[in-house]
N, C-alpha and C positions, 0 to 999 in steps of 0.2 A: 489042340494046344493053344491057338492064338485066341480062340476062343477065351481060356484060360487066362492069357495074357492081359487083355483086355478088359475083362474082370476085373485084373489086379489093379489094373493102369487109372479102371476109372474109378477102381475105390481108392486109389491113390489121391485123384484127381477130386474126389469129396471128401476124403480127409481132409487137402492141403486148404480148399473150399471152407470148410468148417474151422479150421486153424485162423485162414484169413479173418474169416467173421466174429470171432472170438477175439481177434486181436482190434478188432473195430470196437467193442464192446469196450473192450479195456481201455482205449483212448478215449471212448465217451465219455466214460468215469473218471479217466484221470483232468481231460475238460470241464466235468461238474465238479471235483476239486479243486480246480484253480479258480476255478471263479467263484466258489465258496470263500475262497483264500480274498482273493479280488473284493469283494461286496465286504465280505469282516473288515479287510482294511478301510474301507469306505466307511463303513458303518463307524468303525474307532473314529476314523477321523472326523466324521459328525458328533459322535459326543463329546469330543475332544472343542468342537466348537459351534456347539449349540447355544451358547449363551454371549458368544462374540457377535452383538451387533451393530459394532463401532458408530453405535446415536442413528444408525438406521431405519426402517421399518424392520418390526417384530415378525416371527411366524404368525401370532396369534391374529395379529393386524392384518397379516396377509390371505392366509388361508381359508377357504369356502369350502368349507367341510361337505354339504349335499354334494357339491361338484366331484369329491373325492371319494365320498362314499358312493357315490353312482357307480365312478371306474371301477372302483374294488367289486362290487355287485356283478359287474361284467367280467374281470378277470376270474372271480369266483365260479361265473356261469362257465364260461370257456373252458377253467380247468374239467370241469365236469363234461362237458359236452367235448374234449379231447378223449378223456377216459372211454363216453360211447362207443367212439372212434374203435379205439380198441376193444372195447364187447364186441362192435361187429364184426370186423377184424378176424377175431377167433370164431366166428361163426360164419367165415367164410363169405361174410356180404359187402363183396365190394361198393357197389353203390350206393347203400346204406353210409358205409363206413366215409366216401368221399363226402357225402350229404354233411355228415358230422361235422369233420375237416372243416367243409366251407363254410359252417356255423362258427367253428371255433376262430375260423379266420376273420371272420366278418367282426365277431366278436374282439378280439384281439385290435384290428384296424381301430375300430369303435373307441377302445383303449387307448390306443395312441394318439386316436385324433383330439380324445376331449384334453391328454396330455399337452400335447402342443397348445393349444387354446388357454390352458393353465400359466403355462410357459410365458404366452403372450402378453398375455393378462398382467402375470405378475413384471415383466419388464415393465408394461406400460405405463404401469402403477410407479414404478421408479427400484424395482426390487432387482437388482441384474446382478451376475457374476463377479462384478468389479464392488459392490454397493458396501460388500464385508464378509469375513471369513464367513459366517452362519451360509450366507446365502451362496456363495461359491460351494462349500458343502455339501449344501441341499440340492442346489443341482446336478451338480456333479453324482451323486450316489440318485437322485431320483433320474437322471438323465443317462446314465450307467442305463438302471435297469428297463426305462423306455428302448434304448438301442436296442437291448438282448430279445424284448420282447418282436423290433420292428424284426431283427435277423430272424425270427422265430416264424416269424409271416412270410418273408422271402423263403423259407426254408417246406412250409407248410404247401405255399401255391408250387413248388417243386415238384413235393413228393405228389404231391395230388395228381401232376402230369402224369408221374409216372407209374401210378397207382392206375392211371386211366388206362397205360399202353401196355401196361407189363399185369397186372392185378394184384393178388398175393401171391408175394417171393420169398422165399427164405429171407432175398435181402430187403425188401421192401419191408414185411414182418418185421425185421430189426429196425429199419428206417422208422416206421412206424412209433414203437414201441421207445425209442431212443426219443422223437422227440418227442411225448405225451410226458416222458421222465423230466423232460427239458422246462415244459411245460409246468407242468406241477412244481417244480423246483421255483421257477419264478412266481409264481405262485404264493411260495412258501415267503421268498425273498420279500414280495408285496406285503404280505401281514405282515411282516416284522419291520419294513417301508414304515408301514399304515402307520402300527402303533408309536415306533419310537418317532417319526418325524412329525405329522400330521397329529395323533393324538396329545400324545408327552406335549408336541408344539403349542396346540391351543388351551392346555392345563393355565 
């Protein structure tokens, strides 16, 4: 009979399991809403003042399109090389799969640092937060989604630990899978970066 009990107890105990996980799930996505919500408002409020350059320097004047199109080349790779990630993942290859990981990570840093270097640059050059709405804007919504990406890397050398101690978990699996979604999503957020800031910019 205890037998029995125990049974029950611990199919209770992976229902309640599976519940939990499911409700992770659903805060992830409610997460990837708000900051859909988050970036559109960014986004409005750059076209709102793209053409506010109170006698400033111009985007066009400013920006070094190779230097931008590099990063995008590398965020492009990385979304791809997270995806691996996940092939391997479902095929059960843990160290494959960290391999990825640390591609996507590296790649990612990569990203952020020629970022900053941008940043630099265009300060130097006289282009700063305070110079006019355009550029307060522009950093703000490109520098929004630098942060997401730098959280993305903290997030990434995490799981990687624990991908080392633990391997594939039901909850790793989700960890996993949640951030390559995370990923992709920025990703998505960058094209549309690309084009309206950087492209539409230098027209």
């Amino acid at each position: 009979m205890a037998t029995q009990h125990d049974h029950a107890h611990g199919h209770d105990h992976e229902h309640g399991h599976e519940e939990h996980e499911q409700l992770k799930v659903l805060g992830f996505w409610i997460f990837v809403v708000t900051d859909c919500i988050l970036f559109g408002s960014l986004f409005a409020t750059f076209a709102v003042l793209m053409n506010s350059y109170a006698g400033g320097p111009t985007g066009k004047e400013m920006f070094e399109l190779p230097g931008i199109i590099a990063s995008t080349f590398i965020l492009l790779t990385s979304s791809f090389t997270s995806g691996l990630a996940v092939l391997a993942m479902n095929k059960g290859k843990v160290k494959e799969m960290i391999s990825w990981l640390a591609v996507t990570a590296v790649l990612g840093l990569a990203f952020v640092v020629l970022e900053i270097n941008e940043f630099t640059h265009l300060v130097h050059e006289g282009a700063t937060m305070a110079t006019s709405a355009f550029w307060s804007a522009f950093f703000t919504l490109v520098g929004t989604h630098g942060l997401h990406v730098s959280v993305g890397l903290f997030w990434m050398v995490a799981l990687m630990i624990q991908l080392k101690r633990r391997g594939i978990t039901p909850v790793t699996r989700r960890k996993v899978t949640n951030l390559s979604l995370y990923w992709h999503f920025l990703d998505v957020v960058w094209i549309f970066l690309f084009t309206v800031v950087y492209l539409m910019g230098v027209m």
